[in-house]
N, C-alpha and C positions, 0 to 999 in steps of 0.2 A: 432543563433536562431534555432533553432529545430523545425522538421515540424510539420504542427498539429496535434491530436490524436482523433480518433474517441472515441466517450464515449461508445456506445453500452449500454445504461442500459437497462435492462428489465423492465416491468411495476413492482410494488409493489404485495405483497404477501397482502391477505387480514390479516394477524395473525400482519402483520408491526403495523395496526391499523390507523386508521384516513383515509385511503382511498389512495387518490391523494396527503396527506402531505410528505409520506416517502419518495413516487418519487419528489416532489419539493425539499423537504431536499436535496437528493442527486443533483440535480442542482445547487440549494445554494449554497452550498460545496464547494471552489474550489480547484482541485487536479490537479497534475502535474507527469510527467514522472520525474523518475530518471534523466536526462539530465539539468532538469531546476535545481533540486537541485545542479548537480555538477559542473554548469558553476554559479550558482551562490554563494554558500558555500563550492569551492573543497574541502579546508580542512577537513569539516562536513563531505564531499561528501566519501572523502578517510578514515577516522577515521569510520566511519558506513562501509565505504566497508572491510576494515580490521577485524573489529569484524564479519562479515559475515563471511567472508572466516575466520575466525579462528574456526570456526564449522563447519561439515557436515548439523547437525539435526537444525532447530530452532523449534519456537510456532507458527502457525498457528491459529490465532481465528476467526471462522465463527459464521454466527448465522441458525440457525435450521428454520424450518417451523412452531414451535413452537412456537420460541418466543428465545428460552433457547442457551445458548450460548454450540458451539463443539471447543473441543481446540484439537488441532492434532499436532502431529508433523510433519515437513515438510525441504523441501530443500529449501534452497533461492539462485539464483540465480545475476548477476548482469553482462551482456551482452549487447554488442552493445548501450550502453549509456542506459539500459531501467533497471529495477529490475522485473523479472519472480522468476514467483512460479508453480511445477510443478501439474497438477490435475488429477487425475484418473476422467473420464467425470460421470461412473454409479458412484459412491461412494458418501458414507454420504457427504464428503469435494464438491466433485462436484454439488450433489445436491444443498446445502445449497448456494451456490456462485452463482450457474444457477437462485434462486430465492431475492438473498439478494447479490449483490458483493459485500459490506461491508466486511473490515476487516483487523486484527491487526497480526503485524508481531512485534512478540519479539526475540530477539536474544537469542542463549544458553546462560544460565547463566555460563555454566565453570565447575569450580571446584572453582567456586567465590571468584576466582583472580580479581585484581583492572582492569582488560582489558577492562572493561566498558560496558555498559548496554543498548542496544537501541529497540524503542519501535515505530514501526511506523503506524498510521492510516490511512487506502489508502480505495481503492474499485477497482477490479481488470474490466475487460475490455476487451473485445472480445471472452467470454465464449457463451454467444447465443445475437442474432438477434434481430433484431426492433421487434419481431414478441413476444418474450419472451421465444423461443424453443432456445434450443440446438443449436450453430453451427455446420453441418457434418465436420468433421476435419479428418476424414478418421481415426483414431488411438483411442486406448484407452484413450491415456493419450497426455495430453501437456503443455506446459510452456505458462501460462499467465501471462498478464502484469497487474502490481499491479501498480493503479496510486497514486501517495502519495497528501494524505492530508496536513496533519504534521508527523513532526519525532524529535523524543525525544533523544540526548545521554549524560547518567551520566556514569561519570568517578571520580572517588574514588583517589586523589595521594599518591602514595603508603608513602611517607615521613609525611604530615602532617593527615592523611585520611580524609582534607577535599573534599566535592563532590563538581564537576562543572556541572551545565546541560546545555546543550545548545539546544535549540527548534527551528526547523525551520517550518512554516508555508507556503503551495502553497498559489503563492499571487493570489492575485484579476486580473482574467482575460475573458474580451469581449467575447462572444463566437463569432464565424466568421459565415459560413454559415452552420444553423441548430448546429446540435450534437457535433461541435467542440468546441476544444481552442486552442489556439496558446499559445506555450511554450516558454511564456517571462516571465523574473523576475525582481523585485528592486534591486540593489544590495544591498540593507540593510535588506534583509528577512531573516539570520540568527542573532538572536541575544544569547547572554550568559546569562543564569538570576544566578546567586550568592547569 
C-alpha cells in the first residue's frame, strides 16, 4: 500500500465556467499515483513504462486560461514508483497547470510502428499551494507528479493487425484526513476491452 498523496488543487479559473463545479469535478474524479497502477496492473504498468522510455519527447496537453487547449512537447518521466513531468514554473505549460492541473499525456507516436500507443488523463499535484500561488521551489523548473485518472494502451499485432486496448480506471477511494487519498486498488481495475 503506498502512502497517501496530497492533492494540492488550486481553486478554479473563473473561464473553467460554472464557478465552484470545476473544483468539485476535480474532487469527483478519482486519481492515483503511478504506484497504484503498478501494484495493481504491473503488466499494463511495464508495457506503458516501456513505450515511455522508448521516446525522449511525448504530448503534453494543458488547457489555457482561455479555455482553448496548449499541446506541448514534453519529457515523461517514471521514478521512485511516481510518473513526473518536467515544468518550466514562468512558461505558457507552467502557467496553464498553476491555474487548471488537468491534463493528458500521449505517448510519441514513433515512426508508427506497432509498439503501441498510450494516452493518459491525470491532473498533476504540488505545482502551487492551498492559497492557488505558485509553490517557491527555489529553481526554474521541476518534475511534478502527474496523478492518473485513467490510461489507455492500444497495441496493433504486427501478425494479424488486429488492435487490443486495455483501460485502466483510478478506483474509488475514501479521502482520509482533508486533501488526501490513500493509494489502494481492486485488483480487477484493469480491464481489456476487444
Amino acid at each position: 500500500m503506498s502512502p497517501a498523496v496530497h492533492l494540492g488543487l488550486p481553486a478554479p479559473r473563473a473561464s473553467l465556467g460554472g464557478g465552484g463545479r470545476a473544483s468539485a469535478r476535480l474532487r469527483e474524479v478519482p486519481a492515483a499515483p503511478w504506484s497504484t497502477l503498478a501494484s495493481d496492473a504491473p503488466d499494463l504498468a511495464a508495457a506503458v513504462a516501456g513505450r515511455f522510455a522508448a521516446s525522449e519527447r511525448h504530448v503534453l496537453a494543458t488547457m489555457t486560461v482561455s479555455g482553448a487547449p496548449r499541446v506541448s512537447g514534453s519529457a515523461v518521466q517514471i521514478r521512485h514508483g511516481e510518473l513526473l513531468v518536467p515544468v518550466v514554473l514562468r512558461s505558457p505549460k507552467g502557467a496553464d497547470l498553476a491555474g487548471d492541473p488537468r491534463c493528458v499525456i500521449h505517448s510519441n507516436p514513433g515512426d508508427g510502428s506497432m509498439v503501441g500507443d498510450v494516452k493518459i488523463t491525470g491532473r498533476v499535484t504540488g505545482l502551487v499551494g492551498a492559497d492557488g500561488e505558485l509553490r517557491p521551489h527555489g529553481r526554474d523548473a521541476v518534475d511534478v507528479l502527474v496523478l492518473l485518472e485513467s490510461l489507455q494502451l492500444s497495441v496493433r499485432d504486427q501478425e494479424t493487425g488486429e488492435i487490443t486496448v486495455t483501460r485502466w480506471v483510478a478506483p474509488e477511494v475514501p479521502p482520509l484526513d482533508g486533501p488526501a487519498v490513500q493509494a489502494a486498488a481492486p485488483a480487477d481495475a484493469a480491464e481489456d476491452l476487444r
